[in-house]
Structures are given as structure tokens and as C-alpha cells.
VEXDREN-2710 file (C-alpha; in Angstrom, 1 decimal):
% VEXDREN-2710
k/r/px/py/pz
1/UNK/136.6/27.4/47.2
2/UNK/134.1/27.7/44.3
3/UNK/130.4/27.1/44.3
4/UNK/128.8/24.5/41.9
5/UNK/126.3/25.5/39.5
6/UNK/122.6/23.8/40.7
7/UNK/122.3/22.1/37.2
8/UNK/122.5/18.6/35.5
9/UNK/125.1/19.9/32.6
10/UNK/128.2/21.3/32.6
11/UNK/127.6/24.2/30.1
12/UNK/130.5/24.7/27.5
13/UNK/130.9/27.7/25.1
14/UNK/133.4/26.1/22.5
15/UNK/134.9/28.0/19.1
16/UNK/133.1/27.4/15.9
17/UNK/136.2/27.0/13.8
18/UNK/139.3/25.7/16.2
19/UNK/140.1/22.8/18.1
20/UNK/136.7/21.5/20.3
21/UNK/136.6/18.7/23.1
22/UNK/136.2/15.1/22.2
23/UNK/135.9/11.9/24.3
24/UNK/139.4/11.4/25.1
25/UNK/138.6/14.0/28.0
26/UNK/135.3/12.6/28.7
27/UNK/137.7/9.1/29.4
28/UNK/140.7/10.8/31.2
29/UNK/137.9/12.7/33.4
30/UNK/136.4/9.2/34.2
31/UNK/139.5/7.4/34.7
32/UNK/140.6/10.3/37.6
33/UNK/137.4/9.7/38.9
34/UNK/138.0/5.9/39.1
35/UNK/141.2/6.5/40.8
36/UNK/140.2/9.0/43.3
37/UNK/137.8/6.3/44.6
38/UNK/141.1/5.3/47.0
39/UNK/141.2/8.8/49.0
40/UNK/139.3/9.8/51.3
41/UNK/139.7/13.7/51.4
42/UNK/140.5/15.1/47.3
43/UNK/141.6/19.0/48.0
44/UNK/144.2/21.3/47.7
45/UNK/145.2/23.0/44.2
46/UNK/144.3/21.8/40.9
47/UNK/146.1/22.6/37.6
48/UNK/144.5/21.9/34.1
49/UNK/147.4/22.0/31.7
50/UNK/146.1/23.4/28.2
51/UNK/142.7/23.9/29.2
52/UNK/141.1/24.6/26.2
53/UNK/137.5/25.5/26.3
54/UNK/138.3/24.3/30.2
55/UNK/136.6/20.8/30.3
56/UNK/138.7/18.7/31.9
57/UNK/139.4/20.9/34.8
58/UNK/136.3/21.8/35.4
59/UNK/134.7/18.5/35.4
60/UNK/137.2/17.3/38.0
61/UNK/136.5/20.6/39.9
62/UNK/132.8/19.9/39.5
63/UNK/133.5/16.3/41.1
64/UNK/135.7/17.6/44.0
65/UNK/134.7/20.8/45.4
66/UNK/137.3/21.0/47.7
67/UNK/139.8/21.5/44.8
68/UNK/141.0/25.0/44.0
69/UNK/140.9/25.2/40.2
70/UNK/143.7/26.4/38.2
71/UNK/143.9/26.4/34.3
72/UNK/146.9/27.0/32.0
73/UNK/146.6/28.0/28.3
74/UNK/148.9/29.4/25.9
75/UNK/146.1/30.5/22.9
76/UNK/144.5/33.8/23.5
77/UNK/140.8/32.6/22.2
78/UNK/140.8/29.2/24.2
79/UNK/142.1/31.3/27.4
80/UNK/138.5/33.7/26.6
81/UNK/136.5/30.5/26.8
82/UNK/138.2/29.0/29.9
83/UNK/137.4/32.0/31.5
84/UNK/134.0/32.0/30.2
85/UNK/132.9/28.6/30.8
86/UNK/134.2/28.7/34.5
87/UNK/131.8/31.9/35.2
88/UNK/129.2/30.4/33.3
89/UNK/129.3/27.3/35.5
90/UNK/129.9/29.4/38.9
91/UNK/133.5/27.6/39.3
92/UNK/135.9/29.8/40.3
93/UNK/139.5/29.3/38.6
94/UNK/142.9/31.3/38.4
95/UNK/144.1/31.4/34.6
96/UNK/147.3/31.4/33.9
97/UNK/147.7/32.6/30.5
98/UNK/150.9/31.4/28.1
99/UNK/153.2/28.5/27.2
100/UNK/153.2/25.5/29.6
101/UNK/157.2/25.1/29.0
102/UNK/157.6/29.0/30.7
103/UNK/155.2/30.4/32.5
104/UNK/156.2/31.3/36.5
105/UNK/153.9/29.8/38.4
106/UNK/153.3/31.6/42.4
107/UNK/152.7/28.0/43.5
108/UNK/153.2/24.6/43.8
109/UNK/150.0/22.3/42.8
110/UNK/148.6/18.9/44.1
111/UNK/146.8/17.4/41.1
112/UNK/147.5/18.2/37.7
113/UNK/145.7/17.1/34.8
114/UNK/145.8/17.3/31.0
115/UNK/144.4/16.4/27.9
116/UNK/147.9/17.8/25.9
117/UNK/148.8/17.9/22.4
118/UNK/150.0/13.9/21.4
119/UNK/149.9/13.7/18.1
120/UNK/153.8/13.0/16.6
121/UNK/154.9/15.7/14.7
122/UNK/155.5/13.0/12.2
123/UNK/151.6/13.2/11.5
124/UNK/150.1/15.4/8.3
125/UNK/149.4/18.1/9.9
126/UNK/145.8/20.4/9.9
127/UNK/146.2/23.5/7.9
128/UNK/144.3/25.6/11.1
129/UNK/146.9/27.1/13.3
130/UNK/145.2/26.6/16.7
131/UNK/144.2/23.3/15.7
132/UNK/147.7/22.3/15.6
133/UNK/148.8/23.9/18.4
134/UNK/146.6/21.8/20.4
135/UNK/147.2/18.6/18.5
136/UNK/150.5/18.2/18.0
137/UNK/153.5/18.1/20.5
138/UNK/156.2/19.8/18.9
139/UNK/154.1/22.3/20.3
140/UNK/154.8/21.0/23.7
141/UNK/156.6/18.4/23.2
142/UNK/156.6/15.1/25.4
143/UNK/159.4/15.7/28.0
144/UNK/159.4/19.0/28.6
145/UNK/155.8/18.2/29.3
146/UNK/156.8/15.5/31.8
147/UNK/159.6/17.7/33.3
148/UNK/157.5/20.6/33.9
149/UNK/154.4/18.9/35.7
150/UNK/157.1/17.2/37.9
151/UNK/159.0/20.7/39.0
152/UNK/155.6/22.2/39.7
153/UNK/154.0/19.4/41.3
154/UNK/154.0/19.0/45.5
155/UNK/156.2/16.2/47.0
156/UNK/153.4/13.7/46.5
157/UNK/151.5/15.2/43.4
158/UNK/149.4/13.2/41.6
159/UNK/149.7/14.0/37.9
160/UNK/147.1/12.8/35.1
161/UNK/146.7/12.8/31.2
162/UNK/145.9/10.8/28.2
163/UNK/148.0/10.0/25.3
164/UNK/149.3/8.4/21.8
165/UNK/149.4/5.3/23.0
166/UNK/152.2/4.2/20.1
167/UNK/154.1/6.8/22.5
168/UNK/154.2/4.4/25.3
169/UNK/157.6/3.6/25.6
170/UNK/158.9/7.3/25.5
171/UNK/155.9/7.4/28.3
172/UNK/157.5/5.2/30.6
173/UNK/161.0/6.4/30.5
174/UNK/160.4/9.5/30.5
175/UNK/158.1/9.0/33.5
176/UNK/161.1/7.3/35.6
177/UNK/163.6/10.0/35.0
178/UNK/161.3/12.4/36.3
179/UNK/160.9/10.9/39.2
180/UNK/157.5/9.7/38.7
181/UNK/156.0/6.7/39.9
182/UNK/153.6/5.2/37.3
183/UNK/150.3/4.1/39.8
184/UNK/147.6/2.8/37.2
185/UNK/147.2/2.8/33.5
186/UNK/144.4/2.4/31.4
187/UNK/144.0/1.3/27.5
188/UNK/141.3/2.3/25.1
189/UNK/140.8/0.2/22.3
190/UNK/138.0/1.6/19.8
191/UNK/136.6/-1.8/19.8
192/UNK/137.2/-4.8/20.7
193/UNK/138.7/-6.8/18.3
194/UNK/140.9/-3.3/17.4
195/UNK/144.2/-2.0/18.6
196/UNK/144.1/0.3/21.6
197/UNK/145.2/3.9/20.4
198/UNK/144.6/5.7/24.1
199/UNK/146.6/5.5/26.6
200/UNK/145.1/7.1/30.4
201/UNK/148.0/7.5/33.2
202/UNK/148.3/8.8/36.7
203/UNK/151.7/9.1/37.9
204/UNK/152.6/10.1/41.5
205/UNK/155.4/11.7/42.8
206/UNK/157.5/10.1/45.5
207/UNK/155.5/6.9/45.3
208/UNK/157.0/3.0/45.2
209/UNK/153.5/1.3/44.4
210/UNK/153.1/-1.1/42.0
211/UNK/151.3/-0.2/39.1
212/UNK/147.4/-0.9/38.7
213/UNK/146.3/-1.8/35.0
214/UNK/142.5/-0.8/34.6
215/UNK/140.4/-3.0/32.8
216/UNK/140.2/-1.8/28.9
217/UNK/138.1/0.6/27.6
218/UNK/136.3/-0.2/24.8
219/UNK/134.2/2.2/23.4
220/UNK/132.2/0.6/20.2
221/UNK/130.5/-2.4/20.4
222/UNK/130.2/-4.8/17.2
223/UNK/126.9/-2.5/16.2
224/UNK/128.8/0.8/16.0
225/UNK/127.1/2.0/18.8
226/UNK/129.1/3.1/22.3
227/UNK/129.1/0.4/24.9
228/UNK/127.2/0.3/28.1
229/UNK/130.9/1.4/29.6
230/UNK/131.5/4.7/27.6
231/UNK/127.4/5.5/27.7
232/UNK/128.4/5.6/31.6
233/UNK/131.2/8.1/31.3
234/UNK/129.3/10.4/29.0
235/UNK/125.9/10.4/31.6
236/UNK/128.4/11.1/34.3
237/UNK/129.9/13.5/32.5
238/UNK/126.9/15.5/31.3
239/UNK/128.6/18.7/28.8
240/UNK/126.3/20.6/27.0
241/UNK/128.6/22.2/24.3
242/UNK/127.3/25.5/22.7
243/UNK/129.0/26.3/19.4
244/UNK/129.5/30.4/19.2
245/UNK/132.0/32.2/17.0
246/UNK/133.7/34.9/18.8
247/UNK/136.1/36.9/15.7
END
């Protein structure tokens, strides 16, 4: 198990020029949190699928501290700052460094959680290499996304991420072939009187509930400014992002 860093704020190195976190992990984070509330005992091994700068994972580690933190990443500079923002916040985690679709993995896993690449590779496209390898999913595309958490997930693995919410359908199915039992959803609308555009699921394995529809998540209110909802999620949150350039 890892020790948690005496502190208020998750501290998180992040690359100058390249892909940084933004609130769809701050909402997926709090949406885990929200269904965890339903177990008593949250342990066992935690997997953060394209960890990034590590946020996700480590925030749910943070939570739980009975978790065992594990963090996949395929791009050489985001796999530095995984690593470095787990030692910085005394977490301890187990990096597995390459493609989702083909690493080996020594283990089966409990939980796993991702913020992935969901942008259709329909979309116009950034010019920055890494920052469309962590948008976009023909980089890891939706099923073999699906497929993979569901081969390396435990009998009863619980399996969370955010996406394109457009993508819903393909969601679903996809879902259901796997094996996957869809156990709560969430939608997050940018305000109110918009479209949602977000999409937050857990999915268990070998699992026949009926599916739990969270409130929405709306996260400006009619002055521009974030609602009392997402000001929650961000205090709970509490990242401190350092901006450092490391070529």
C-alpha cells in the first residue's frame, strides 16, 4: 500500500507544450467517488488507462488508500510525469509503459479507470503529435478499448471512463458484447439550457443491475461562472498543476 502525502493539494507536474488535464477528469474522478459511496471496503488493484500526467489515478488512489495504483501510458514524456507526480505525492504506483491495445499485463485488476482519447477521428485534428495521440481514438480506438479493459479486468471489475457523448450508442453496444453490465451513467451538459457533450459510465463485469442515471451535471450557470455542483468537485478535488518543460 502507498502512503498519502500530509497536504491539501494534489501536486501535478504537467508538460508546457502537450496535452494537460482538464475537468472532464476532475468530473469522472467525482462521479467514481459518487458511486463508490455503495461499498463498504474499495481495495484491491487499480489501473489508470492512459495516465497522462497521472491525475485521475491518483486522485482515486488518494481517496482509497487501500487501492494498489497501477498506471498505463504509451507516450514516453507523459510516462516521466506519471512517474514523477506519483513520487512527488508519496503514492506509490507500478507503470506500465506502452500501447493499451498490447501491452502483457502480470495481473488481473479490480477497478479500472480512464479518461481515453474520444474525439472521432472525423474531428480536425491538432497539428501537435502527443496532443493527438491523447485526443483522438483512432489512436485507441473505442472497442479495442472496451475489449481490452474487459480481458484484463477480474470477474466482477468495475470499469470507469468518460466520453463523446455523440458516441453513445457505439457505447452501449459495445458495452453488451463485452460482457459489461452498464450500472450508472451520468450526462454533462455545459449549461443548462445546452446539449450534454459528456458522457461518465461505470460498467461492471458479471453484473444484472439495472442501470442508475445520475442527476446531470451542469457546469456553467446563466452568469458564466461554474455552479455550486462543479465548485464542489474541484474543492474536493484540490490539483495544484505546475507547468515545467522537460526537452
Amino acid at each position: 500500500m502507498h502512503q498519502i502525502k500530509e497536504g491539501r493539494f494534489l501536486v501535478l507536474y504537467q508538460p508546457i507544450n502537450g496535452y494537460c488535464y482538464n475537468s472532464d477528469t476532475h468530473f469522472l474522478y467525482s462521479f467514481i467517488v459518487e458511486n463508490f459511496k455503495k461499498y463498504k471496503n474499495i481495495k484491491g488493484e487499480l489501473l489508470d488507462i492512459g495516465s497522462g500526467s497521472g491525475i485521475l489515478g491518483l486522485l482515486v488512489a488518494k481517496e482509497f488508500n487501500k487501492l494498489s495504483l497501477n498506471q498505463c501510458e504509451i507516450q514516453e514524456m507523459f510516462q516521466f510525469f506519471s512517474l514523477k507526480n506519483a513520487q512527488t505525492n508519496k503514492i506509490d504506483s507500478n507503470l506500465y509503459k506502452g500501447s493499451f491495445s498490447h501491452i502483457e499485463f502480470d495481473k488481473k485488476f479490480d477497478i479500472c479507470v480512464s479518461n481515453p482519447p474520444f474525439y472521432h477521428s472525423n474531428v480536425i485534428k491538432s497539428e501537435n503529435e502527443s496532443l493527438k495521440i491523447a485526443r483522438y481514438n483512432d489512436s485507441l480506438p473505442l472497442e479495442i478499448f472496451i475489449k481490452r479493459a474487459a480481458s484484463i479486468l477480474k470477474s466482477e471489475g468495475k470499469f470507469f471512463f468518460c466520453y463523446d457523448v455523440k458516441q453513445i450508442n457505439e457505447i452501449l453496444l459495445l458495452l453488451n458484447k463485452y460482457k459489461f453490465n452498464v450500472e450508472s451513467l451520468q450526462f454533462v451538459h455545459p449549461k443548462e439550457s445546452k446539449d450534454a457533450t459528456l458522457i461518465l459510465v461505470y460498467a461492471k463485469r458479471n453484473s444484472k443491475s439495472l442501470t442508475k442515471v445520475l442527476k446531470p451535471l451542469i457546469v456553467f450557470d446563466k452568469n458564466n461562472d461554474f455552479t455550486v455542483e462543479v465548485q464542489d468537485i474541484y474543492k474536493k478535488s484540490s490539483t495544484h498543476s505546475i507547468k515545467v518543460d522537460i526537452e
